[in-house]
Phi, psi and omega in degrees: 000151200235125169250159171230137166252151189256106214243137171262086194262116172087036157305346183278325178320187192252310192316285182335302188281330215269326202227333186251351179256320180285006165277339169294327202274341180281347163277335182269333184265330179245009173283146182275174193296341180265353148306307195298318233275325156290013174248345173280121165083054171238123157268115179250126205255132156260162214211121135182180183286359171264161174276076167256021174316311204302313173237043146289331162288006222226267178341272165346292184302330159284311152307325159311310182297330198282335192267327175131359188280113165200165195140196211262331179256335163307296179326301191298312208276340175315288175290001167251317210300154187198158199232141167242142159270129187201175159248112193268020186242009148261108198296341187302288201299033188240000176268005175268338193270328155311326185302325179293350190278134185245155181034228204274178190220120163272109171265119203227118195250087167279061210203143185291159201297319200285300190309343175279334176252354140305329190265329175281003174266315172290326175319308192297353169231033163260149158270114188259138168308148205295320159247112168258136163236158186235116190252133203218101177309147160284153029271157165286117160098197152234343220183186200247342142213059157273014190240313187308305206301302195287329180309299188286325168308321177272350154266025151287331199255330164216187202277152173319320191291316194285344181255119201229108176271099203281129133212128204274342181329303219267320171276003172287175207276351167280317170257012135299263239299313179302294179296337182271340166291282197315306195273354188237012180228094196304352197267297201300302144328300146334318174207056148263084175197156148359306179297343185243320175268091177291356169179139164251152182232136172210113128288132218216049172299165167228145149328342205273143158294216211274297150111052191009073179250030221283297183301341161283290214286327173347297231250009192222322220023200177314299195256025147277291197297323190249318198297297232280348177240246203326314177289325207270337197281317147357284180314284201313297196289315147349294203256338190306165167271088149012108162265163162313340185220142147270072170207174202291324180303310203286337205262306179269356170290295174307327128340308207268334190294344172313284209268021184253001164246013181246133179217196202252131193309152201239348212272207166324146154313144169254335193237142202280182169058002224215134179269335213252165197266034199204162161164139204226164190192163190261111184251135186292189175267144183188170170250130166264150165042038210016041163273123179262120189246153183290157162319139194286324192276000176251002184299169152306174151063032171260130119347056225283021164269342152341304193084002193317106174311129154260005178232122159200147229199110182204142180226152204235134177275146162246095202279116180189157190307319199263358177242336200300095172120000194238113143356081212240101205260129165266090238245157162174116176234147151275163180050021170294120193312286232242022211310120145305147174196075205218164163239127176211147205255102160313108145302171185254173183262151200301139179285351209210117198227131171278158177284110186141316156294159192223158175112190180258118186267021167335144163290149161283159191222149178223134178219127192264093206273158199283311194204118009284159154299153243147126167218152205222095205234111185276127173210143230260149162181176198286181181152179169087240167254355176269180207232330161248038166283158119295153192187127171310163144212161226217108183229114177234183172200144165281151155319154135294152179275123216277136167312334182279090187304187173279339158271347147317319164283344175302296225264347179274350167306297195301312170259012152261028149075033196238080184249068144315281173269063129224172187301140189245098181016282188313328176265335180291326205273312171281339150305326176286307187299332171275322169328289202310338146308316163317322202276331164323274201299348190273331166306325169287015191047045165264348180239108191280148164284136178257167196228158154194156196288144173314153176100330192245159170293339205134144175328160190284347190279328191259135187270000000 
């Protein structure tokens, strides 16, 4: 048996209690034998400068109990786990946290992009177990080049194969359900292309405000925080070309060449009232759930001089044979009444209609929903009391629901050494890069911030 320690830098932190521990725990309850197998002899230490020793185990035990997790490998990771107060951005203070390590070692860096290539400069002049991987939260960077900058501070330290760039995006059960539909359905496939698909939309709203994240989310708004990671890798699993393999090369080989042809739309206006492939907006005082939430720009620790979006909206091209003219728009807002949370594929409407039906010929529309997972297919077919009326008609089903979170498919990549659903150096850098005109012009004030009440879909203005 091969132990692993599992090192948590910025354990104290909320990610750490809310999403990574009960996703480790979530491999013992829906996991398969070669999960456990990856959990026999895994230790896990937490980390950070405050002092929670007292209740890290405590903790541990709680994020397990919440997911449902218990046995002999829960018993286990209980009873070794251990928490060090340390500055991973200090070497004295990396030698109580080496002392903890048995066999190989996973370091999962719950921590901002600036504090990471401070902590990977030091990592480089340590002796480190021979085999180390380095697991890394997103965002990769601030810019395409500060993501180049961090690309090489973490290949100073371990090998490309070895880095695993978290984006949990890639494991919900709507974009699995998305590469196992498309490639595994001669209908679906045959006219997932330009010729058949007038426009894709991928949407990611939440009810929630800012939930006092001001130090963070000011200085990221939306589409730094959701579009420019999570949607674009959405967009990728969407748009790809069928690779040959389901394995990490060919899957991200097939990932990266997508968005390495993708920029920002050039055609017809996509959005009324507006010329430019973008729009962002503010959300104002309004009530969610009957929470009554304050004006965005009055939360604490905010800036109304950020200008910070809580909306954006970009619409984006995939210059490529099988996408070229079709529209591919991303969305992703707070404080949104009534929030979507989809992939939803616009069919064109038929070139030809006979004379003589009547009714509604709407195009399908197919939709792949985030939460609950859900898939969904609107399509036009007769009905009603003429024998050639149209009438929508509406056919779904939910996914199963996997027992195996999305972070759970995360650490089981990390620690089975499978970074399939992670990010690849080169695409985190061409993602910042598709981005950075839209990020341009709003510096330059050429896209007004719009405004709209908590609560609402979003201005009244935008359709």
């Amino acid at each position: 048996m091969t132990s692993t320690t599992m090192l948590i830098l910025g354990a104290s932190g909320d990610l750490a209690k809310r999403l990574l521990l009960p996703g480790l725990g979530s491999l013992v309850v829906g996991g398969d034998a070669s999960d456990l197998r990856l959990l026999d002899g895994l230790k896990v230490v937490g980390s950070g400068r405050s002092d929670r020793g007292g209740e890290w185990r405590d903790t541990v035990a709680g994020a397990f109990e919440q997911i449902g997790a218990k046995g002999e490998a829960v018993d286990a990771i209980l009873a070794t786990t251990e928490y060090v107060q340390a500055d991973p951005t200090s070497a004295d203070d990396w030698k109580p946290l080496l002392d903890q390590v048995e066999g190989d070692l996973v370091v999962y860096f719950a921590l901002p992009p600036a504090i990471v290539s401070k902590v990977a400069a030091v990592l480089e002049g340590l002796d480190l177990p021979e085999h180390t991987v380095l697991a890394v939260e997103k965002p990769f960077g601030d810019d395409a080049d500060s993501a180049t900058a961090l690309n090489a501070a973490l290949g100073r330290v371990v090998p490309e194969e070895r880095i695993h760039r978290v984006d949990h995006f890639l494991g919900h059960r709507a974009a699995l359900a998305m590469l196992a539909t498309r490639f595994n359905n001669r209908l679906l496939e045959s006219s997932w292309n330009g010729d058949a698909i007038e426009r894709v939309e991928i949407v990611y709203d939440e009810k929630l405000g800012l939930e006092g994240r001001a130090g963070y989310y000011d200085t990221a708004g939306a589409l730094r925080d959701m579009l420019q990671s999570h949607l674009l890798q959405v967009l990728a699993v969407t748009a790809c070309e069928a690779p040959s393999h389901f394995d990490a090369e060919h899957l991200r080989n097939s990932l990266a060449a997508v968005l390495s042809v993708t920029r920002p739309w050039t055609g017809a206006p996509v959005f009324p009232n507006t010329d430019g492939p973008s729009r962002r907006a503010r959300y104002t005082a309004g009530e969610v759930d009957g929470k009554q939430l304050p004006d965005y720009a009055s939360e604490k620790g905010v800036d109304p001089e950020h200008e910070t979006e809580t909306l954006a909206e970009i619409a984006l091209q995939v210059d490529n044979a099988r996408w070229g003219g079709v529209p591919f728009v991303l969305r992703s807002g707070k404080a949104i009444g009534d929030p979507a949370n989809e992939i939803r594929v616009h069919y064109r409407p038929v070139r030809f209609r006979p004379d003589g039906q009547t009714g509604d010929a709407s195009a399908e529309v197919l939709r792949f929903g985030f939460k609950p997972p859900r898939i969904e297919l609107r399509f036009t077919s007769g009905g009603g009391d003429m024998p050639f009326e149209l009438e929508p008609v509406q056919v779904s089903g939910t996914l199963p629901k996997s027992p195996v979170t999305e972070y759970g498919e995360v650490i089981r990549g990390v620690l089975g050494d499978d970074p399939t659903l992670s990010i690849r150096g080169d695409v985190a850098v061409q993602c910042w890069n598709i981005v950075q005109p839209i990020l341009d012009a709003w510096q330059r004030g050429e896209v007004p911030l719009d405004e709209y009440p908590a609560g609402s879909g979003g201005p009244a203005d935008w359709s």
